[in-house]
C-alpha positions as CSV (number, residue, x, y, z in Angstrom):
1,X,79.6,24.4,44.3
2,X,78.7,27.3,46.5
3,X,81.9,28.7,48.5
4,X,81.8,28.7,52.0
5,X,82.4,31.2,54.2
6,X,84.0,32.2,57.1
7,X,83.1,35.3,59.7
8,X,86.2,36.6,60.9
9,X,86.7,37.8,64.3
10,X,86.8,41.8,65.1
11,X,89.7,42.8,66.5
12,X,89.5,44.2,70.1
13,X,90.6,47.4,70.7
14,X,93.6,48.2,72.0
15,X,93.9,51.1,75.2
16,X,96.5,53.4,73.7
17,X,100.4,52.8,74.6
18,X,100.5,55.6,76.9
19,X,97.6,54.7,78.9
20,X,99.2,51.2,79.5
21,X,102.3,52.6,81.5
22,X,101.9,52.6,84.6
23,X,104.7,55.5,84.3
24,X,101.9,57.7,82.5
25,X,99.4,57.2,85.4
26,X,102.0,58.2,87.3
27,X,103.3,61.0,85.7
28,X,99.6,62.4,84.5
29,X,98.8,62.5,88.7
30,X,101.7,64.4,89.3
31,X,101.4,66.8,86.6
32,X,97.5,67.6,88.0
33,X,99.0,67.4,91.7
34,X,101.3,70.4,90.3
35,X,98.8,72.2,88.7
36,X,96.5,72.3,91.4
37,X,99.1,73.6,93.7
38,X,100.2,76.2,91.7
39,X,96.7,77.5,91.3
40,X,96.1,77.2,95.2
41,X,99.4,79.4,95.8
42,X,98.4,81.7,93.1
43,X,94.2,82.2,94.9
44,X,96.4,82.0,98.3
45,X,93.2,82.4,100.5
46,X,95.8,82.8,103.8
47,X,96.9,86.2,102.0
48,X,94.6,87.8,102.9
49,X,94.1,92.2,102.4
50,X,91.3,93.9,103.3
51,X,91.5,97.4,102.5
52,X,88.3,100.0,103.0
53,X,86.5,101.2,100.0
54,X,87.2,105.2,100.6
55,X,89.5,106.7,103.8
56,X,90.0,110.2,104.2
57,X,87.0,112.4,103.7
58,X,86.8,110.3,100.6
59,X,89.4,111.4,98.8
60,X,91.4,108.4,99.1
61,X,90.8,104.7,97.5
62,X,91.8,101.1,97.9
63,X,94.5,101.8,95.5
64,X,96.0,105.1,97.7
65,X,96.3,102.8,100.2
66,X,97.8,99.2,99.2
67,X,101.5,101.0,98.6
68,X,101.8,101.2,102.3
69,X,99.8,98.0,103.3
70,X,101.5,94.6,103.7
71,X,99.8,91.5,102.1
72,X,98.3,90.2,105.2
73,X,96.0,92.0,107.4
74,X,93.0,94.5,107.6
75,X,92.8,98.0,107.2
76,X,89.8,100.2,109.0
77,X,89.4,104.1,108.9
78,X,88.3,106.1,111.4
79,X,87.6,110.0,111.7
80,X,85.5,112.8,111.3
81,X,82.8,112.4,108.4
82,X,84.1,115.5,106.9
83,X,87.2,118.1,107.0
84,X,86.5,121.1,109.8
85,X,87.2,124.2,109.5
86,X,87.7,127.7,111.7
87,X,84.7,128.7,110.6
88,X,81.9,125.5,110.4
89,X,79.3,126.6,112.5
90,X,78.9,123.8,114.4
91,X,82.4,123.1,115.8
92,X,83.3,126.6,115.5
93,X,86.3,125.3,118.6
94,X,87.9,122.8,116.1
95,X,90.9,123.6,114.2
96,X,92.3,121.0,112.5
97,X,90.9,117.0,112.0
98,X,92.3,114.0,111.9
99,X,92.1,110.9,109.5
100,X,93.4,107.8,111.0
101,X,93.9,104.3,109.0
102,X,94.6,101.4,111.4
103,X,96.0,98.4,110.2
104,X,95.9,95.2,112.1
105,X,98.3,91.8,110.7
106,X,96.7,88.9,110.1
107,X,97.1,86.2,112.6
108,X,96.8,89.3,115.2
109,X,99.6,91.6,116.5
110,X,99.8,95.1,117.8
111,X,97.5,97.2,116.1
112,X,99.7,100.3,114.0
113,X,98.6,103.7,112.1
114,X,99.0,102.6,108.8
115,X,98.0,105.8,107.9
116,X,97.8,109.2,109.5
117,X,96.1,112.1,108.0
118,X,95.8,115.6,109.6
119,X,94.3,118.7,107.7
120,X,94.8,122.3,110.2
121,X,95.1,125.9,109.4
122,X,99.0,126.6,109.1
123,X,98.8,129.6,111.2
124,X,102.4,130.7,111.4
125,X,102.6,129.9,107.7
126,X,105.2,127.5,106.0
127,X,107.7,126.4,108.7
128,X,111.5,126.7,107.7
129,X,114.2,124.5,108.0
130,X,116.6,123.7,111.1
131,X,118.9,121.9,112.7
132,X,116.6,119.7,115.0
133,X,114.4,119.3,112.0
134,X,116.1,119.2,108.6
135,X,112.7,120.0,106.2
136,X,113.1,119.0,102.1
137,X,111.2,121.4,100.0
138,X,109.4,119.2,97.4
139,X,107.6,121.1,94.4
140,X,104.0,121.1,94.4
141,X,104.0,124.1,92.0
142,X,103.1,127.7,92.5
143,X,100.5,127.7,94.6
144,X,101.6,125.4,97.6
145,X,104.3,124.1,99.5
146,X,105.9,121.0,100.0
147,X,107.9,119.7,102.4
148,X,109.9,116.6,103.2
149,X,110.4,115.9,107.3
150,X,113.2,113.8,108.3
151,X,112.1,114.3,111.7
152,X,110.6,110.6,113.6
153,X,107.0,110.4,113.1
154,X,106.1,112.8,110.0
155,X,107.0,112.5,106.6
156,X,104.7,115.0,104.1
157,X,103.8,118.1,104.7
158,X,101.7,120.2,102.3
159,X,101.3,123.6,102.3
160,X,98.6,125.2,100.1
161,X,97.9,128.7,99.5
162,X,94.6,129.6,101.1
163,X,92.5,132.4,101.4
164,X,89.4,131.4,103.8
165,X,87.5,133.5,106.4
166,X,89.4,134.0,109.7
167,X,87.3,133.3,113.0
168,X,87.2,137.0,114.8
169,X,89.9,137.1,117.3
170,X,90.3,139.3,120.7
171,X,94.0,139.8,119.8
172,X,93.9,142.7,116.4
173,X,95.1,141.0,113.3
174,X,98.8,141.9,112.3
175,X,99.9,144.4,109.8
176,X,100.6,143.2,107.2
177,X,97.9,139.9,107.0
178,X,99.7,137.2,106.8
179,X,99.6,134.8,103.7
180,X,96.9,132.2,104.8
181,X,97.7,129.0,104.2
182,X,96.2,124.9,105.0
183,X,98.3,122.5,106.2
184,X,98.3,119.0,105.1
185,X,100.4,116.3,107.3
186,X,100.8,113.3,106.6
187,X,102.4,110.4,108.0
188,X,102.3,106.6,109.6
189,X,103.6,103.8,111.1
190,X,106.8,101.5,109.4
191,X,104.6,98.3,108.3
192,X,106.1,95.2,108.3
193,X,106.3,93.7,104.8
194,X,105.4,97.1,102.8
195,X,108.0,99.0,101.3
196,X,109.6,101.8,102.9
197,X,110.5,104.2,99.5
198,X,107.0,103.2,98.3
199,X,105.3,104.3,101.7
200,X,106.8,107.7,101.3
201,X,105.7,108.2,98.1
202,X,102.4,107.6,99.1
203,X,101.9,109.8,101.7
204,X,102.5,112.3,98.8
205,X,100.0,111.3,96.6
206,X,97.9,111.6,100.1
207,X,98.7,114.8,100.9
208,X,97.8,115.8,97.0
209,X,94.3,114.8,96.9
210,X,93.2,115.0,100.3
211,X,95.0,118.9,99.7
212,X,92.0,119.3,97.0
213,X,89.1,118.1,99.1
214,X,90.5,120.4,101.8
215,X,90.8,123.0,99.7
216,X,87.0,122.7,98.5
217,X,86.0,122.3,102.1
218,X,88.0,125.6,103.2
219,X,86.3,127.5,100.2
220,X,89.6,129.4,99.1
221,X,88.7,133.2,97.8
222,X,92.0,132.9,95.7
223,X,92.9,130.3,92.7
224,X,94.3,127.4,94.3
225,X,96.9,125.9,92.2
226,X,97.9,122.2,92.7
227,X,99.5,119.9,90.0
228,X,98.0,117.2,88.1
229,X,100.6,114.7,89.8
230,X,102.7,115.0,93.7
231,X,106.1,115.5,92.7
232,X,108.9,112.6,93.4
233,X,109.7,111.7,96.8
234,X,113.4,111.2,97.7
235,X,114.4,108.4,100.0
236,X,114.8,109.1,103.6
237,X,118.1,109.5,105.3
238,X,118.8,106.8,107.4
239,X,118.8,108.2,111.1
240,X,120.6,107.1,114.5
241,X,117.3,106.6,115.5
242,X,116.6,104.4,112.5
């Protein structure tokens, strides 16, 4: 007697537990929904900075430049290719130039100086303190001077020890020569949304490194002397003026 057999049914797969609930659909959307907004805040493509590659004779980089930029709008340099001097042949007139960063807010808005950048001959030498214009000496080492300005519309000054060829002059040349020296200012515009304390800081660092590429382009007979770093900027003094 043979046996007889039976073929038993497969058993149909069951969707997992979690996949059933419509509570998991619901929660697995959310959790993407989530997700994809936090990456779209983090990209943000409405913050948008656009900074120039190089400002300032080149001395300066995107990175000199985003401690006094807000994080929405456009930066653009303008200015002379390079730093003039009393004696470049060409403009044998000009005695100082001028580095201007203009930033303009996204969305538009009044156009401000984001940054401003002057390099001049400091004929009368190092300017001292007074009343109308309490100055904060700042140290920049031996071989230069630096000076905070509480005065509206500058900030840095830098002084550095420079001797360069002097321009001949109907008027004789005083006895004793003066100690030559270059004058670095700089300064710029309150931007809405940067920090303050960090701006000034900046315009240190600023003042340092354009210092050396003036200092190159003046061709200094002496040593100049800078430090490795611009020393720490004190806060400003809040003003009647503000």
């Amino acid at each position: 007697m043979t046996e007889r057999t039976t073929d038993k049914a497969e058993p149909i797969p069951r969707l997992p537990s979690w996949w059933r609930r419509p509570r998991a659909w619901v929660s697995a959307g959310l959790a993407l929904a989530l997700a994809g907004g936090f990456a779209l805040w983090s990209w943000a493509p409405w913050r948008t900075l656009e900074l120039p590659q190089s400002a300032c004779w080149s001395a300066l980089s995107q990175e000199d430049l985003k401690p006094l930029a807000a994080k929405h709008g456009k930066a653009t340099a303008v200015g002379a290719p390079r730093i003039q001097t009393p004696t470049t042949p060409t403009e044998a007139s000009v005695r100082d130039t001028l580095c201007v960063v203009q930033w303009e807010p996204a969305g538009g808005g009044d156009r401000r100086d984001l940054l401003s950048v002057e390099v001049a001959p400091a004929w009368n030498g190092v300017p001292k303190s007074s009343f109308s214009d309490p100055l904060v000496p700042l140290d920049f080492g031996p071989g230069a001077e630096g000076l905070l300005s509480e005065r509206v519309g500058r900030a840095i000054e830098l002084y550095i020890r420079c001797d360069f060829a002097v321009p001949p002059t109907p008027r004789p040349a005083p006895d004793p020569k003066p100690a030559l020296y270059v004058e670095v200012s700089v300064h710029g515009d309150t931007i809405e949304g940067a920090s303050r304390a960090r701006a000034r800081q900046a315009y240190a660092d600023v003042a340092l490194k354009v210092g050396r590429v003036a200092a190159a382009e003046y061709e200094c007979t002496n040593q100049v002397q800078l430090p490795a770093a611009a020393p720490t900027v004190p806060p400003a003094k809040e003003t009647a003026n503000g």
